[in-house]
C-alpha positions in Angstrom: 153.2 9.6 239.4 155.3 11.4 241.9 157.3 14.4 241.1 159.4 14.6 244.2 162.4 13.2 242.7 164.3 12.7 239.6 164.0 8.8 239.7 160.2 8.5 239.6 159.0 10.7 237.1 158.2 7.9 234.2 155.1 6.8 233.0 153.8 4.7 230.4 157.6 3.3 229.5 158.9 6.7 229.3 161.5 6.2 231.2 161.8 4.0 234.8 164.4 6.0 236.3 166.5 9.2 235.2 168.9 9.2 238.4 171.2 10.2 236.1 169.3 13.6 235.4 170.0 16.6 237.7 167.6 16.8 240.3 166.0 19.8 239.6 165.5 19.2 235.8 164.1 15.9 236.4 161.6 17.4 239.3 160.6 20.1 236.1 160.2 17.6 233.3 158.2 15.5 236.3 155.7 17.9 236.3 155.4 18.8 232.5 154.2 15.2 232.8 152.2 15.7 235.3 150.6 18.2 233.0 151.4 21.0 235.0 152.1 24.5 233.8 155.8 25.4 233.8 156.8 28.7 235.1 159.3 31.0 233.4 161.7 30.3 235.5 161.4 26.5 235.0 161.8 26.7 231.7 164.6 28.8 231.6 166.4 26.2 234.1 165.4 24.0 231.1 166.9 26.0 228.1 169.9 25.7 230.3 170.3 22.1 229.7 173.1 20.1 227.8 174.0 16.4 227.5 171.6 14.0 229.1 169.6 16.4 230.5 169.0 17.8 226.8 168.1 14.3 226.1 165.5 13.9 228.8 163.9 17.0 227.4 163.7 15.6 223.9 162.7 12.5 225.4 159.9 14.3 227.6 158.6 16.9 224.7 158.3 13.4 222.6 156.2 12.0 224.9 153.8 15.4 225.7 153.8 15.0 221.9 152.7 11.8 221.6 149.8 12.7 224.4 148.9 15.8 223.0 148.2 15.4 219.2 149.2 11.7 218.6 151.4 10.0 215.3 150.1 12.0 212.5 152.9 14.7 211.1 150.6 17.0 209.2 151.5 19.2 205.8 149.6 21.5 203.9 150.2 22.2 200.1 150.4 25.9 199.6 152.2 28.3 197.3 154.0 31.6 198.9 153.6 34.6 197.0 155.5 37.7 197.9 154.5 40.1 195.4 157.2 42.4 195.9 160.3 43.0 197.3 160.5 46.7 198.0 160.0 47.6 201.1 160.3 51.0 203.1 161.7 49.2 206.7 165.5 48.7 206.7 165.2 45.9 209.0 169.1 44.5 209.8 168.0 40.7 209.6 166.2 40.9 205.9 168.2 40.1 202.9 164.6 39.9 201.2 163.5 43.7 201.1 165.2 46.1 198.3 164.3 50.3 198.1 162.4 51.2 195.7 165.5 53.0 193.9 167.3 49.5 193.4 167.4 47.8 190.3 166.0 44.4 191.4 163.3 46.0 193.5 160.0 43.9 191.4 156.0 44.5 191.8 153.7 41.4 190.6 150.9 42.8 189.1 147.6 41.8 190.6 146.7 39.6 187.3 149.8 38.2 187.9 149.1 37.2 191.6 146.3 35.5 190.8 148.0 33.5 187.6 150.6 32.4 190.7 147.4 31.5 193.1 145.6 29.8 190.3 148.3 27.3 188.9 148.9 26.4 192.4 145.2 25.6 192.7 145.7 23.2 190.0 148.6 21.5 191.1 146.4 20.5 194.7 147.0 23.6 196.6 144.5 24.6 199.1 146.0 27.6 200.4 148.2 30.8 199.1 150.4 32.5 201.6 150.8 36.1 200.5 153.8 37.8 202.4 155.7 41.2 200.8 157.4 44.3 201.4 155.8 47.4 202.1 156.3 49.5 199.0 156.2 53.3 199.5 152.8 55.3 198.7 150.9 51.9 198.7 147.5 52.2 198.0 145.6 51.8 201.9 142.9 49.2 200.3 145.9 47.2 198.0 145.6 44.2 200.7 141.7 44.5 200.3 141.5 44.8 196.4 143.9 41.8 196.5 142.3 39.8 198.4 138.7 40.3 196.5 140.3 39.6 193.5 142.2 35.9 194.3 138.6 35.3 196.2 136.4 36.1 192.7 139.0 34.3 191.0 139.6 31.2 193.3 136.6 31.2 195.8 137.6 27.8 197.2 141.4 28.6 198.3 141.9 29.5 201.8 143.6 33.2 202.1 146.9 32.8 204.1 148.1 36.7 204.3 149.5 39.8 205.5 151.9 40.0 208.5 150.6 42.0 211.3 153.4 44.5 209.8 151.4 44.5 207.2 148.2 44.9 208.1 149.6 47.9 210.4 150.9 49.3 207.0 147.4 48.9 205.3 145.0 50.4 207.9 147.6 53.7 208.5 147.7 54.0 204.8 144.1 53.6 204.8 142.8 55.9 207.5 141.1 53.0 209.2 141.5 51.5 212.6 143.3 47.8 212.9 139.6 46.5 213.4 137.9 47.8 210.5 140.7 47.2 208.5 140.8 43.9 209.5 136.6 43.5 208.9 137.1 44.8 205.4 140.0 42.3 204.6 137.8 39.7 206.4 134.5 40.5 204.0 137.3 40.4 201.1 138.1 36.9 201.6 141.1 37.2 204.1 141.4 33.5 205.8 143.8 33.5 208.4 147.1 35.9 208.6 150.4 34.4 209.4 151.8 35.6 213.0 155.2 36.7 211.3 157.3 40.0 212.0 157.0 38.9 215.7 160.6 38.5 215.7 161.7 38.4 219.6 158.4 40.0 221.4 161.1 42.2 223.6 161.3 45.8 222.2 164.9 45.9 223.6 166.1 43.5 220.9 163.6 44.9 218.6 165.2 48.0 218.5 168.8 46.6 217.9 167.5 44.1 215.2 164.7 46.3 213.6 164.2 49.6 214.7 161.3 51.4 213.2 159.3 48.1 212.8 156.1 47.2 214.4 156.5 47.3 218.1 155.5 44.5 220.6 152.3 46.3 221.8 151.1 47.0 218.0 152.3 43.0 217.3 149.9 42.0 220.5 147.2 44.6 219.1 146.7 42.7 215.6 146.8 39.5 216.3 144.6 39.6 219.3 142.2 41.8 217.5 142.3 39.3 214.5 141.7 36.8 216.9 138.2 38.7 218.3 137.3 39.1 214.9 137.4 35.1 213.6 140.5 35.4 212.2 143.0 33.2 213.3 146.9 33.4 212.9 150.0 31.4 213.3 152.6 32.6 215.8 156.6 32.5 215.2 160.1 33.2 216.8 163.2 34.2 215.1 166.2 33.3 217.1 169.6 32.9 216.6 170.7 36.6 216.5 171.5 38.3 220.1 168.7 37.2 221.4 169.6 34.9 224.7 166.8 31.7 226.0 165.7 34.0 228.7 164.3 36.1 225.7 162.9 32.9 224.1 160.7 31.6 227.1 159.6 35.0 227.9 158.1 35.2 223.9 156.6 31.7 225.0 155.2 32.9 227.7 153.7 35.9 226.0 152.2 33.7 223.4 150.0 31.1 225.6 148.9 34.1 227.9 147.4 35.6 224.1 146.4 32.2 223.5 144.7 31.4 227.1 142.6 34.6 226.1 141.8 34.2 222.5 142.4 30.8 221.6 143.4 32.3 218.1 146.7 30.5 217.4 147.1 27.3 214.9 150.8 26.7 215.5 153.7 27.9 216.3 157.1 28.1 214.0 160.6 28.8 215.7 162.3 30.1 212.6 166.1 30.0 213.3 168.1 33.2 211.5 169.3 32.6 208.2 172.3 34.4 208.7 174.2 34.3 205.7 172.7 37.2 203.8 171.4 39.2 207.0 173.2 42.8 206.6 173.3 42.6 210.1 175.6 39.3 210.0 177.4 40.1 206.3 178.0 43.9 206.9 178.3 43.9 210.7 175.3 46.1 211.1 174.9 44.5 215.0 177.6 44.0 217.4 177.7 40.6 218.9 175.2 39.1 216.4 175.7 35.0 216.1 176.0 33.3 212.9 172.6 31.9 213.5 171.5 29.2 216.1 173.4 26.0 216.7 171.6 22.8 216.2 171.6 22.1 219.5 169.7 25.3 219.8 167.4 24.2 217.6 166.4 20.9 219.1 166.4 22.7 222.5 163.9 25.1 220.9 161.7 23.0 219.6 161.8 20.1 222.9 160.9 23.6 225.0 158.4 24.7 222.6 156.6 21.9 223.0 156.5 21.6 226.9 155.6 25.7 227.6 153.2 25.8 224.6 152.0 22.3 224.0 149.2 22.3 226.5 147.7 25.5 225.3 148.3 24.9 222.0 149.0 21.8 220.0 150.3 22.1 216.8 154.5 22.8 216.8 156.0 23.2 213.6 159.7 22.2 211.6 160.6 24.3 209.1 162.1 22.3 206.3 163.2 25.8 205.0 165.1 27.0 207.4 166.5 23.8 208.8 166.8 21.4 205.8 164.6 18.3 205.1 166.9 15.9 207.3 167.0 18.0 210.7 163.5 19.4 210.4 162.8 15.3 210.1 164.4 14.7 213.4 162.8 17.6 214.9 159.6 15.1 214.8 161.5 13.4 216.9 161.8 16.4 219.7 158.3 17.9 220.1 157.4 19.1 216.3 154.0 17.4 214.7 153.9 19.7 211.6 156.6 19.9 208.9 154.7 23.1 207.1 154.2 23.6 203.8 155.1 22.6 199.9 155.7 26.4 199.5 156.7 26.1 195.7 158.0 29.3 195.6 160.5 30.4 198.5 161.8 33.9 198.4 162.9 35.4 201.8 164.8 32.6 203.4 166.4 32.2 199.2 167.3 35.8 199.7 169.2 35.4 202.9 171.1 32.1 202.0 168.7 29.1 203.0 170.1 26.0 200.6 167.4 23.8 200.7 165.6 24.9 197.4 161.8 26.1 197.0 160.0 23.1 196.9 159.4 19.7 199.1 156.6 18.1 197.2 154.0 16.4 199.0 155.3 13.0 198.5 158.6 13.5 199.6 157.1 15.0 203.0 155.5 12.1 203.2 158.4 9.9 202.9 160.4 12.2 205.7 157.6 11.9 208.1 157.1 8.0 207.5 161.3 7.3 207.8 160.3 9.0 211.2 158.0 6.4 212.5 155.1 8.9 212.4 151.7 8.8 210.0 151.7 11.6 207.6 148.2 13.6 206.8 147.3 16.3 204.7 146.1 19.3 206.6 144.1 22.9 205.9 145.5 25.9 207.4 143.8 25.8 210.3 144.3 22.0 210.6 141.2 20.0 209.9 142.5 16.8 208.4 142.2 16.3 204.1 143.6 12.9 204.1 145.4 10.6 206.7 148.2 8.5 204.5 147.9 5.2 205.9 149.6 3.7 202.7 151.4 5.3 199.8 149.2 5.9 196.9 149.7 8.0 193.3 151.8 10.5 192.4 149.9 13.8 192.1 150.5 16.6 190.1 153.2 18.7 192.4 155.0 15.4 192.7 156.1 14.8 189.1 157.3 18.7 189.3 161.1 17.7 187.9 162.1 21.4 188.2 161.0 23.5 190.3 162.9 26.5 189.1 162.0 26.2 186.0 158.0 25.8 186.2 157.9 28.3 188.7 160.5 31.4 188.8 162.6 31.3 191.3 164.1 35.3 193.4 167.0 35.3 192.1 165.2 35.1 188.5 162.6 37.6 189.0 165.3 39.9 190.5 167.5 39.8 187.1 164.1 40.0 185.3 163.2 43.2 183.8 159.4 42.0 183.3 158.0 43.0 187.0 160.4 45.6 187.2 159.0 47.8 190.2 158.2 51.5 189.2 157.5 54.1 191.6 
């Protein structure tokens, strides 16, 4: 296939001719299909696009799709626990995190935890995704006590926990390096640790959006030393803020040079700013701050997500959550493969204004990744196939779930509560 012009960059039925593309974004999406590594500056020209040329991306990250991991849509059914809400950071973008002075700041006591991770396990879950604040004077082995005790309890669900904030958190309250930490989390029963509070990997914007937090260098540190260690992570991007697409592709780029090293990344998840909430949007904490991404951001995203990352690695994900069951369905349509999790409980994105409830149950992912075109399949966390769906079958427990709120808690209810009322 030659690259040299817009008008003969097709192949297999793609498209025959795109004379109607600029020339230079058709020569760039020529050699994504050619397999070819796309500079920054390529895909910046690409985050550029509008129009038909956005539609010749979508078209092209559908197709590296397509090649790259195939029809299946993948899911995992999982429970999010975030124990507690209090949190020491003041981070402008969190509607999530209360002081520990506040009357709705709540704790989850470790019995409690488990209850959570349990009934999940018996609804079909086969992971628990533990996220929180970080509470002042926490205890430098909490993490590792936790994790021994959902692994005692529950010794066949897989361990989805602690942000790299997090773990930072735990080893300085601890006294121990990042890697021992880690090693002791690991021997507790840690699985794999989500690659949140990554934010934008530019400390620029870091310090206008989140000053004090974990820095790029210290982001870089954990994960990659997770990585040597066996323990894999996700990776994200929160955009939608002040950020610009230069700041996007350069995180991208940052990402598969990690991921060229370690090979430590399952997926990636563009998480678009809930804005509604954010102090930094409702009480005009940052100048110039958007009112979240547009969805033609979010396709763009996702399309470019798919070309930079795609070849290093696979797995691109749509966040029902932060983008609503019916976009995050077309999404498959624009580079994404994965449509995350059943969640059951939701609390940050809740906290900041996200709409779309706390739980997609797994037969109703199903149905949005079949309406698609696409073959859904139950996944693990690090995405070894549980079941292929070639044809519809039974209800299962989380399916017949009628509400949600009501079996489960909801924020806003453990907020009001009294019960888990946090206590210095």
């Amino acid at each position: 296939m030659s690259t040299g012009a817009a008008g003969s960059m097709g192949t297999n039925g793609l498209v025959t001719s795109l004379d109607w593309v600029e020339r230079e974004v058709g020569r760039i999406l020529g050699r994504a299909l050619d397999g070819a590594e796309l500079s920054v500056a390529e895909a910046v020209r690409l985050s550029e696009t509008g129009g038909r040329e956005l539609q010749a991306l979508t078209l092209v990250a559908d197709e590296l799709r397509r090649r790259q991991v195939g029809d299946i849509v993948t899911y995992v059914v999982n429970r999010n626990i975030n124990f507690t809400n209090v949190c020491i950071k003041h981070c402008t973008f969190c509607a999530f995190s209360r002081d520990h002075r506040e009357e709705e700041g709540y704790l989850l006591p470790m019995e409690e935890v488990v209850r959570r991770a349990q009934e999940a396990r018996d609804l079909g879950a086969t992971e628990v995704c533990i996220q929180a604040g970080l509470p002042p004077k926490l205890d430098g082995h909490y993490y590792i006590d936790l994790c021994r005790a959902l692994k005692q309890a529950l010794p066949e669900l897989h361990l989805h926990a602690f942000s790299p904030e997090e773990i930072l958190y735990g080893s300085t309250r601890s006294g121990l390096p990042i890697r021992e930490y880690l090693l002791e989390l690991k021997a507790a029963g840690l699985g794999t640790l989500p690659g949140t509070s990554a934010e934008i990997l530019d400390d620029e914007i870091r310090d206008v959006i989140s000053r004090g937090r974990i820095t790029t260098r210290q982001w870089i540190d954990v994960v990659t030393t997770a990585h040597a260690l066996g323990l894999r992570t996700t990776s994200t991007i929160m955009y939608g803020h002040i950020e610009s697409p230069l700041h996007w592709i350069r995180h991208m780029d940052l990402l598969r040079s990690i991921q060229r090293d370690t090979g430590g990344f399952t997926e990636f998840v563009p998480l678009s700013l809930i804005y509604q909430e954010a102090p930094m949007y409702r009480r005009g904490l940052v100048p110039g701050v958007r009112a979240g991404a547009t969805g033609t951001e979010v396709v763009k995203m996702h399309a470019l997500a798919r070309l930079v990352l795609g070849p290093t690695f696979k797995n691109i994900q749509a966040s029902w959550v932060k983008e609503g069951p019916k976009l995050a369905q077309y999404l498959l349509t624009c580079g994404a493969n994965d449509l995350g999790g059943t969640l059951i409980n939701e609390s940050i994105s809740t906290a900041a204004g996200a709409p779309y409830g706390q739980l997609v149950a797994p037969r109703e992912l199903r149905r949005l990744i079949r309406e698609a075109g696409r073959l859904p399949a139950q996944r693990t966390t690090v995405y070894d196939l549980i079941k292929v769906f070639h044809e519809e079958d039974e209800a299962g427990p989380l399916d017949t779930i009628q509400n949600a709120e009501a079996r489960f808690g909801s924020y806003h209810r453990l907020t009001a509560s009294a019960e888990f009322r946090f206590r210095k």
